[in-house]
MOPAC internal coordinates of N, CA, C and O (Angstrom, degrees):
PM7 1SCF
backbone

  N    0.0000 0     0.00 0     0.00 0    0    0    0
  C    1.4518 1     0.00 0     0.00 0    1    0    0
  C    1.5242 1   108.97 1     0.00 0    2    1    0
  O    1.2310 1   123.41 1   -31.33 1    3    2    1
  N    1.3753 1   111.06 1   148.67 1    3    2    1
  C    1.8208 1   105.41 1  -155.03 1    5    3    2
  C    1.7350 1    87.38 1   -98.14 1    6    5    3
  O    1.2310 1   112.99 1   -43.28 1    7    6    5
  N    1.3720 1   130.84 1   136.72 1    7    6    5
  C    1.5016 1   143.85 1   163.61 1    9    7    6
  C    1.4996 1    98.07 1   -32.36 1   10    9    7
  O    1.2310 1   134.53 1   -45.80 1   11   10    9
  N    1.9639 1    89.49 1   134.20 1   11   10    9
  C    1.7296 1    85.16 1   169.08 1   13   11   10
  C    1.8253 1   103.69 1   -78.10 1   14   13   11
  O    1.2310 1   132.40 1   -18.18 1   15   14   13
  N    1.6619 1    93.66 1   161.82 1   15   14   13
  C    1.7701 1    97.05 1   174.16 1   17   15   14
  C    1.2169 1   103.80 1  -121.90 1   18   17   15
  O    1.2310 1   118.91 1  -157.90 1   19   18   17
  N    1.6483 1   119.68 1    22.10 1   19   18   17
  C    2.0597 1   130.51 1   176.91 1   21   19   18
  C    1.2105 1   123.08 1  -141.50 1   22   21   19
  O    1.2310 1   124.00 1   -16.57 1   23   22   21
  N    1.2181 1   109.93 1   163.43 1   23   22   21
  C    1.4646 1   112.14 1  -173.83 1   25   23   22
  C    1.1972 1   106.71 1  -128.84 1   26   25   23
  O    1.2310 1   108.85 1   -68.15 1   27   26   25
  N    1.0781 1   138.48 1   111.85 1   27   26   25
  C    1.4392 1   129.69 1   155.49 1   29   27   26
  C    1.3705 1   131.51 1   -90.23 1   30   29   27
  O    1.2310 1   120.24 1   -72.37 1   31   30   29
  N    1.6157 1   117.14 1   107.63 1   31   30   29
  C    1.4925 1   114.31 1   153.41 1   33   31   30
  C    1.2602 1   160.69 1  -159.53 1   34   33   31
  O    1.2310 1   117.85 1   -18.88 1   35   34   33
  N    1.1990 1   121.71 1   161.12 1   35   34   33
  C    1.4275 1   133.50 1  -154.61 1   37   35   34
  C    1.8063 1   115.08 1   -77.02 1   38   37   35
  O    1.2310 1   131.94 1   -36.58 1   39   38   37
  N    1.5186 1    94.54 1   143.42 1   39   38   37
  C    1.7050 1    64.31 1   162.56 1   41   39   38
  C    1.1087 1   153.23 1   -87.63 1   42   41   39
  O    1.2310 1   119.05 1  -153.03 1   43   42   41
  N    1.2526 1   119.41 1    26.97 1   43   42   41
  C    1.2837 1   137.65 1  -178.09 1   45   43   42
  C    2.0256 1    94.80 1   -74.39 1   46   45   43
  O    1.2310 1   124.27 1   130.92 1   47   46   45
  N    1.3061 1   109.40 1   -49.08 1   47   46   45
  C    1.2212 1   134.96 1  -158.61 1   49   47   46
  C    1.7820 1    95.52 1   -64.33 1   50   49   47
  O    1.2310 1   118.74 1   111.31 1   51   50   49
  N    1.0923 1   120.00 1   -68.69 1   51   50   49
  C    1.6880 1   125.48 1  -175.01 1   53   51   50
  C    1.1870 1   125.55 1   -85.35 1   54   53   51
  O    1.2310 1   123.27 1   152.77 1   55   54   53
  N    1.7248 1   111.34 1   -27.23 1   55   54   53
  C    1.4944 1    99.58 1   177.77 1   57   55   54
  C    1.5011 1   109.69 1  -173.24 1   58   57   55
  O    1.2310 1   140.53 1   -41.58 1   59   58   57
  N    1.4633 1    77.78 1   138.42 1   59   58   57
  C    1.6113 1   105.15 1   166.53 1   61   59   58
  C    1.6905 1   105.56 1   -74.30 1   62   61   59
  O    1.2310 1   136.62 1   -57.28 1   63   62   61
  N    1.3676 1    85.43 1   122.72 1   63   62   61
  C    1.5148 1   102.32 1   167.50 1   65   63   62
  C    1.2292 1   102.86 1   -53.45 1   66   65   63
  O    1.2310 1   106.15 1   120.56 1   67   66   65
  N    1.6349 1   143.33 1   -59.44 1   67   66   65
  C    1.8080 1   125.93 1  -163.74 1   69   67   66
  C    1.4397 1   103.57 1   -74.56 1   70   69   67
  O    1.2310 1   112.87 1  -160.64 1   71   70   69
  N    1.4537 1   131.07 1    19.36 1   71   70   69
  C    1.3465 1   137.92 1  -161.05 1   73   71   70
  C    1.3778 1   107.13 1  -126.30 1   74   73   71
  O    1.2310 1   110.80 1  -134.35 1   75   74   73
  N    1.3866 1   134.92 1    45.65 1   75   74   73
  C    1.5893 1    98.68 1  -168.95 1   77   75   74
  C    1.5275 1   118.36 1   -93.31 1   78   77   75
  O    1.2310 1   117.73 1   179.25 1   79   78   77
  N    0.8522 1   121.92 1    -0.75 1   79   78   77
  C    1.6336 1   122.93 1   151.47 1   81   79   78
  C    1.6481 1   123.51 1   -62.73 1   82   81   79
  O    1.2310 1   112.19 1   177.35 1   83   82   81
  N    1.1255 1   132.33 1    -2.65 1   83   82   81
  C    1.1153 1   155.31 1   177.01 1   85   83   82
  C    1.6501 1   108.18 1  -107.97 1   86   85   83
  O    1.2310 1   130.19 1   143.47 1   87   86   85
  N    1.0534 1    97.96 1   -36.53 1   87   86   85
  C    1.8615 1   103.06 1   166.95 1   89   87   86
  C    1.4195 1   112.09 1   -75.59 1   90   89   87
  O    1.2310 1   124.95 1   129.48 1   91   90   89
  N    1.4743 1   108.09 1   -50.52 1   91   90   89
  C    1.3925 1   113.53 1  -171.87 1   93   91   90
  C    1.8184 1   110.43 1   -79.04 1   94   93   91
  O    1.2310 1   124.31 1   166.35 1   95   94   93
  N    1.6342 1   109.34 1   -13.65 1   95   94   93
  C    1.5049 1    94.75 1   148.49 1   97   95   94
  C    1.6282 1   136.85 1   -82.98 1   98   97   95
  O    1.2310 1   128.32 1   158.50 1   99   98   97
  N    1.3896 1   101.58 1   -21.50 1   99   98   97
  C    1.5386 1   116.04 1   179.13 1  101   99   98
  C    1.6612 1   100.26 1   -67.30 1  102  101   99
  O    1.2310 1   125.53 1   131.40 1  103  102  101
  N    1.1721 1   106.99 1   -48.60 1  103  102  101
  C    1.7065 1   108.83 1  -175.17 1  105  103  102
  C    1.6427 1   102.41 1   -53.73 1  106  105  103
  O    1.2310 1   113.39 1   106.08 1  107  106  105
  N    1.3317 1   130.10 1   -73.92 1  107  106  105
  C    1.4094 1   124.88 1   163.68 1  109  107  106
  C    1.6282 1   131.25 1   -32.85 1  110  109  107
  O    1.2310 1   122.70 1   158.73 1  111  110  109
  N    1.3391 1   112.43 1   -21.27 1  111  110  109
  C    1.1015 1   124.44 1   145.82 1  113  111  110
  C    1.7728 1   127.53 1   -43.35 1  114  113  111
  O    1.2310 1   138.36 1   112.59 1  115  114  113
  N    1.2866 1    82.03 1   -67.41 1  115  114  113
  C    1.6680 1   110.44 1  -159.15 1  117  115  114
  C    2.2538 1    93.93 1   -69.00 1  118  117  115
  O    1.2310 1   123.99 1   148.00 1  119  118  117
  N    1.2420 1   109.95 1   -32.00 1  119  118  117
  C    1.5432 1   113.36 1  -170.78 1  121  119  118
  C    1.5336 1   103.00 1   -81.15 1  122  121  119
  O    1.2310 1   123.29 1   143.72 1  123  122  121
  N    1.8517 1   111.30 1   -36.28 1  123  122  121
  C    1.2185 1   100.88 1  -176.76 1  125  123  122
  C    1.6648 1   102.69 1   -70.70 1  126  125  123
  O    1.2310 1   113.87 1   123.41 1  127  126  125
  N    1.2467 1   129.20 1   -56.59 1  127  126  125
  C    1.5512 1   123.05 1  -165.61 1  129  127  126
  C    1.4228 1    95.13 1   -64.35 1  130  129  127
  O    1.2310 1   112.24 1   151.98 1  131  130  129
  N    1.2444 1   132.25 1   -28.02 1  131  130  129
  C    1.8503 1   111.28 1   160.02 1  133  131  130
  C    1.8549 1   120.98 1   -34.72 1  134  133  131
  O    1.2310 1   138.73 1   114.75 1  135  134  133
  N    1.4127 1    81.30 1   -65.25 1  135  134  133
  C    1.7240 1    99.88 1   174.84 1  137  135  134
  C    1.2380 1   108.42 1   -58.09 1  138  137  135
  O    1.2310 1   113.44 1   116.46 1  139  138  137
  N    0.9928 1   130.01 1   -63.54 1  139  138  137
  C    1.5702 1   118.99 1  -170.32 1  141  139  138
  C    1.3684 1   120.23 1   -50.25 1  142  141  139
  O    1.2310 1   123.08 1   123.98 1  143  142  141
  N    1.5933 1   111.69 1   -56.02 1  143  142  141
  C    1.3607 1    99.45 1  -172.35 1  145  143  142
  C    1.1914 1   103.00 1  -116.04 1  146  145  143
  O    1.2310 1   110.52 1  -132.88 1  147  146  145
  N    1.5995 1   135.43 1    47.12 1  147  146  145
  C    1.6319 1   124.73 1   165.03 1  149  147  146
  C    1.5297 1   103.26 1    71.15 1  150  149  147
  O    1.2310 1   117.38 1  -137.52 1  151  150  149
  N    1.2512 1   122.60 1    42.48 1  151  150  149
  C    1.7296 1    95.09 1   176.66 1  153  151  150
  C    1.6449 1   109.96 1  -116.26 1  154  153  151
  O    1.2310 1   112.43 1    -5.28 1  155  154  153
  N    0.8979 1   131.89 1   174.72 1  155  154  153
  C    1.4858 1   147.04 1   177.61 1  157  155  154
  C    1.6811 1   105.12 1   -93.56 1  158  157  155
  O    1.2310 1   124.01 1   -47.41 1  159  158  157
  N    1.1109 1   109.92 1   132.59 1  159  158  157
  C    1.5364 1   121.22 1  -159.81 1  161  159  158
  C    1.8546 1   109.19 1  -123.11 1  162  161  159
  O    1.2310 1   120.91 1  -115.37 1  163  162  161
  N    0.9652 1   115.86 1    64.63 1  163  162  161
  C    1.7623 1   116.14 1   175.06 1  165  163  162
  C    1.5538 1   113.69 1   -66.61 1  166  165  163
  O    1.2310 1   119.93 1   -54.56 1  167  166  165
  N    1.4213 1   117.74 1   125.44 1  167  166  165
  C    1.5459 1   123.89 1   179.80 1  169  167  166
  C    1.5050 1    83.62 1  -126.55 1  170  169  167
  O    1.2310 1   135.35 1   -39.90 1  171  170  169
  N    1.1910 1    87.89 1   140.10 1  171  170  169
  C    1.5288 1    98.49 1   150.95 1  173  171  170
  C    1.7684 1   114.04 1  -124.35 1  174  173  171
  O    1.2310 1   125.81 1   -59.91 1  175  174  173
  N    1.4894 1   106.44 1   120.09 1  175  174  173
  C    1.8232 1   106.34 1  -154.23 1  177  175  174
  C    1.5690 1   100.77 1  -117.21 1  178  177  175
  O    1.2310 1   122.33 1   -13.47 1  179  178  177
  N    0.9531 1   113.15 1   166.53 1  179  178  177
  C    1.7468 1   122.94 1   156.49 1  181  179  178
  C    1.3550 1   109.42 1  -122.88 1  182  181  179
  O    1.2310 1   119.10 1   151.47 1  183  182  181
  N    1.1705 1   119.33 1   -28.53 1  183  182  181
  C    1.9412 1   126.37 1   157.44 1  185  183  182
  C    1.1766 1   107.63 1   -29.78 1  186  185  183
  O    1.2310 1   105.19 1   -91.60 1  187  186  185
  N    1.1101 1   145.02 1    88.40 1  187  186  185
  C    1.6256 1   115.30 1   168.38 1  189  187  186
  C    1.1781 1    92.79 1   -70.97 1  190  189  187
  O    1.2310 1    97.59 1   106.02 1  191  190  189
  N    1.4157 1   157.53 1   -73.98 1  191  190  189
  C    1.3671 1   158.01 1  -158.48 1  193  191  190
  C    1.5170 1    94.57 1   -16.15 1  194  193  191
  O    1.2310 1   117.99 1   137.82 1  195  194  193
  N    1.5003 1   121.44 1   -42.18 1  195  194  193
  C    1.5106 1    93.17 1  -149.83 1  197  195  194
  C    1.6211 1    97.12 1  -122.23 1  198  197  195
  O    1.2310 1   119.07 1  -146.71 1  199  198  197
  N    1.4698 1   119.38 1    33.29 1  199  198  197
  C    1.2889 1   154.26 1   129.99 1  201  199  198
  C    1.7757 1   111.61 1   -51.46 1  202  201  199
  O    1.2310 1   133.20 1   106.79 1  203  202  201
  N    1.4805 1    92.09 1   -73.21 1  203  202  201
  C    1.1997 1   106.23 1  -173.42 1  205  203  202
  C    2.1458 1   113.60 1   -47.88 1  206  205  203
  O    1.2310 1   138.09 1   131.56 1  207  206  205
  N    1.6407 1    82.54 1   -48.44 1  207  206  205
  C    1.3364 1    80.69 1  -175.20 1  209  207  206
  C    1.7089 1   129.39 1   -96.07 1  210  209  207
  O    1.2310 1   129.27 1  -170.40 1  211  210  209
  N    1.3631 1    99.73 1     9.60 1  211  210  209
  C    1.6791 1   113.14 1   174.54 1  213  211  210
  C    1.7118 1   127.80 1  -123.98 1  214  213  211
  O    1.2310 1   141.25 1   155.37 1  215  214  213
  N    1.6290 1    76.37 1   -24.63 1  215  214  213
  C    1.7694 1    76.25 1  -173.41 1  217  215  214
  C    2.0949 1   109.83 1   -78.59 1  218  217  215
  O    1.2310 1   133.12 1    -7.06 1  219  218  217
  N    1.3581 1    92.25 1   172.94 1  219  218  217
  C    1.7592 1    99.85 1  -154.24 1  221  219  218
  C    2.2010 1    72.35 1  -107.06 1  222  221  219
  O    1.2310 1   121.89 1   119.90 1  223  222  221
  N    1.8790 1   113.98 1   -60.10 1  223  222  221
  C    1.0237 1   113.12 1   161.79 1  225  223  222
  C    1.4498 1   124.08 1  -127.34 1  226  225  223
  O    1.2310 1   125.09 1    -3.16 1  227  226  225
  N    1.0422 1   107.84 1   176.84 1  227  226  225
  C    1.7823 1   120.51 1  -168.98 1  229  227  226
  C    1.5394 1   115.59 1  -120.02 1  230  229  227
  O    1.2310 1   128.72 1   -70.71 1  231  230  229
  N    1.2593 1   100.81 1   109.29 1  231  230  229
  C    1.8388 1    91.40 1  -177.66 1  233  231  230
  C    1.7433 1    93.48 1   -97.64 1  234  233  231
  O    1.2310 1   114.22 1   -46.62 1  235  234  233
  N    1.4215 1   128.55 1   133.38 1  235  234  233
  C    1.4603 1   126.21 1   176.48 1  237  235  234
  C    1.6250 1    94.46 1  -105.43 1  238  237  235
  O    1.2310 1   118.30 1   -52.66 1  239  238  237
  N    1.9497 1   120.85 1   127.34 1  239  238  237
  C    1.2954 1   118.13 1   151.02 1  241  239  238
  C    1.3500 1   101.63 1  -141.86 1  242  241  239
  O    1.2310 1   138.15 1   -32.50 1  243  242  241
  N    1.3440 1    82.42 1   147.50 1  243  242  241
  C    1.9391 1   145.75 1  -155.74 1  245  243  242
  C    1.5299 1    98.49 1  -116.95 1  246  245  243
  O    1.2310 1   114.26 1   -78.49 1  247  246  245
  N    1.3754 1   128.47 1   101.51 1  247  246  245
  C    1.7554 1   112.71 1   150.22 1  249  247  246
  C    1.3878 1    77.27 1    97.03 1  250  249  247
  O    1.2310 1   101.60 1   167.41 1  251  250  249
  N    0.7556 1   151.16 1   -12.59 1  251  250  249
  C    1.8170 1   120.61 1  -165.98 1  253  251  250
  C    1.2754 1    98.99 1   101.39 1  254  253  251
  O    1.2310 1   110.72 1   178.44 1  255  254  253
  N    1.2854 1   135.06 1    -1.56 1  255  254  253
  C    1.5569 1   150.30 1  -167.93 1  257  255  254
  C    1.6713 1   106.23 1  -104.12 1  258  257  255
  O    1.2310 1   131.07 1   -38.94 1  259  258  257
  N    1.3615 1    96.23 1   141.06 1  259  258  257
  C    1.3872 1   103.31 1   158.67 1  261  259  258
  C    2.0329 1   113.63 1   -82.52 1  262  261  259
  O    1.2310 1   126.35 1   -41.91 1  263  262  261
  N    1.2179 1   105.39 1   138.09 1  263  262  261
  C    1.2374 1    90.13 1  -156.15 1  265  263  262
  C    1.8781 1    90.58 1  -111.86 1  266  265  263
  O    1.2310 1   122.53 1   151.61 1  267  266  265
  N    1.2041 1   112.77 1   -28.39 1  267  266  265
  C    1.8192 1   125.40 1   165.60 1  269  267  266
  C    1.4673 1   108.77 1  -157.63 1  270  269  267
  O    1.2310 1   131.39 1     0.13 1  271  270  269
  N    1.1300 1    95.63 1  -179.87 1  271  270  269
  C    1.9779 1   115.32 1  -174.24 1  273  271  270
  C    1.0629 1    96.70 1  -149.14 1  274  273  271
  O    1.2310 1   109.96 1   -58.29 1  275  274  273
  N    0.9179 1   136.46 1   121.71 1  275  274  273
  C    1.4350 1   127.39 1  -177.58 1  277  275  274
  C    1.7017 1   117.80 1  -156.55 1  278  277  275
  O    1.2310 1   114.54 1   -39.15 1  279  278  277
  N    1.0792 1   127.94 1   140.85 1  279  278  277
  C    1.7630 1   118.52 1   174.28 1  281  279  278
  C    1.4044 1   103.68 1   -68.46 1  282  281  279
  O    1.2310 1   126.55 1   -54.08 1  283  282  281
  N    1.2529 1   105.02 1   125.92 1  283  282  281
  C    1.8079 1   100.08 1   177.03 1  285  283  282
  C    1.1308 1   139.57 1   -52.60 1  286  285  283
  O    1.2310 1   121.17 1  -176.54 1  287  286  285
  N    1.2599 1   115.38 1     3.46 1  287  286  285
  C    1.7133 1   131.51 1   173.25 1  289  287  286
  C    1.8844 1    99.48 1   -91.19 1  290  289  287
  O    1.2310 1   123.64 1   137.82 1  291  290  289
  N    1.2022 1   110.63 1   -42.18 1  291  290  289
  C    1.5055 1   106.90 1   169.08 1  293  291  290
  C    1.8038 1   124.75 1   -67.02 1  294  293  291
  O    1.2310 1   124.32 1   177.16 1  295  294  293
  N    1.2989 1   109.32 1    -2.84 1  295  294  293
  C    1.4380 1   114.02 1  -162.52 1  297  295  294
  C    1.7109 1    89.75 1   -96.89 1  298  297  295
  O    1.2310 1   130.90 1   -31.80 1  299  298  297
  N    1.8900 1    96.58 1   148.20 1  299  298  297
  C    1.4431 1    92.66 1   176.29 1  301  299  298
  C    1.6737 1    90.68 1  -119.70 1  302  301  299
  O    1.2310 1   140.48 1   -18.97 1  303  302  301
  N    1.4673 1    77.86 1   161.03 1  303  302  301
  C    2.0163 1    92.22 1   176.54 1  305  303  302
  C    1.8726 1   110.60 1   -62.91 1  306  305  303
  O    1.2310 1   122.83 1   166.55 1  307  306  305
  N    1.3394 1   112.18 1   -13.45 1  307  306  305
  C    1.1875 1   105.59 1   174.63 1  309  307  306
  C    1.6843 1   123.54 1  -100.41 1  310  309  307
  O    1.2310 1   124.64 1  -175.69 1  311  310  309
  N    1.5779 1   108.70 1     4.31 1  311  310  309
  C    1.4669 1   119.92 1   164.71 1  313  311  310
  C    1.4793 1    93.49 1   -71.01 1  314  313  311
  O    1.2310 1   125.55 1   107.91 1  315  314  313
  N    1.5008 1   106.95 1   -72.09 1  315  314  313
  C    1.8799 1   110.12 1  -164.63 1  317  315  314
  C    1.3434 1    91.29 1   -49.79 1  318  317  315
  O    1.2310 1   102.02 1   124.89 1  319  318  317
  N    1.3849 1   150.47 1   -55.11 1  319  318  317
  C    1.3360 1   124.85 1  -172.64 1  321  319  318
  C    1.0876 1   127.46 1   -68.90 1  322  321  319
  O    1.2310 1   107.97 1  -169.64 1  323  322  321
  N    1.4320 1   140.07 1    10.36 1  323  322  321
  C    1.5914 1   163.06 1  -154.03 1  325  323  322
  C    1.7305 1    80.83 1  -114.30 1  326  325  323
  O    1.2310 1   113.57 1   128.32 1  327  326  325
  N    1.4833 1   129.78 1   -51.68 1  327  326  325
  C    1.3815 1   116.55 1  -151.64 1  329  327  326
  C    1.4631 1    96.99 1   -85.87 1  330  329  327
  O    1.2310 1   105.99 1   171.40 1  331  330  329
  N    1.5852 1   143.61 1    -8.60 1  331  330  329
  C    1.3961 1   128.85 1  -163.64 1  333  331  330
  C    1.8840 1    97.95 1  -122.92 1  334  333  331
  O    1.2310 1   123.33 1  -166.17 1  335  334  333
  N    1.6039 1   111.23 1    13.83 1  335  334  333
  C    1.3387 1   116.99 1  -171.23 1  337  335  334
  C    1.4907 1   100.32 1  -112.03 1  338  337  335
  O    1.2310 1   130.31 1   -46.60 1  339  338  337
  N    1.2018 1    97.72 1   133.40 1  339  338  337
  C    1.8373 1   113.38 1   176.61 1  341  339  338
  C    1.5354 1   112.37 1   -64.91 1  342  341  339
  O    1.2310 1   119.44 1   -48.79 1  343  342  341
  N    1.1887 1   118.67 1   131.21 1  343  342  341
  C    1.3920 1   131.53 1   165.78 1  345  343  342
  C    1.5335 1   124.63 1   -31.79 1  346  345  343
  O    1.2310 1   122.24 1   142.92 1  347  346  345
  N    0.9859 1   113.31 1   -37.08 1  347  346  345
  C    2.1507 1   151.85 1   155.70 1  349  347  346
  C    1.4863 1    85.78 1   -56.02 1  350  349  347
  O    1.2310 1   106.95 1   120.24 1  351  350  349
  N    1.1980 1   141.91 1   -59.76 1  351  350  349
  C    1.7902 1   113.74 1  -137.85 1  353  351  350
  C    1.1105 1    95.89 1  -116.97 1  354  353  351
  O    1.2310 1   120.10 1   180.00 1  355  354  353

């Protein structure tokens, strides 16, 4: 069987919401074994905070939609707030 080269995870997997220091160690976790051995790292978050502070890029979906892709230095705080804002406001 060929070595995985990804990680996938959920948040069920890294963090307790009444925990976020426990998230924000799992996330440092998850970037160092990126780095170390070359792997591809999928989160799926509702944190943006810890978006902001781990991810390399940011896919935002909206609707079942991809809403951007973007390297996280290109992402503005007012895209991620575009995805949790009602169509109305």
């Amino acid at each position: 069987m060929p070595e995985a080269r990804d990680i996938a995870a959920t948040r069920s997997t890294y963090t307790v919401a009444s925990d976020p220091e426990a998230a924000e160690d799992i996330m440092c976790l998850l970037k160092r074994l990126a780095k170390a051995d070359n792997l591809a790292v999928l989160c799926v978050l509702h944190q943006v905070e810890l978006a902001y502070n781990h991810a390399d890029r940011v896919v935002g979906i909206r609707d079942g939609r991809i809403a951007f892709d973007l390297p996280r230095e290109d992402l503005s705080r007012d895209a991620v707030r575009g995805l949790y804002l009602s169509e109305a406001a």
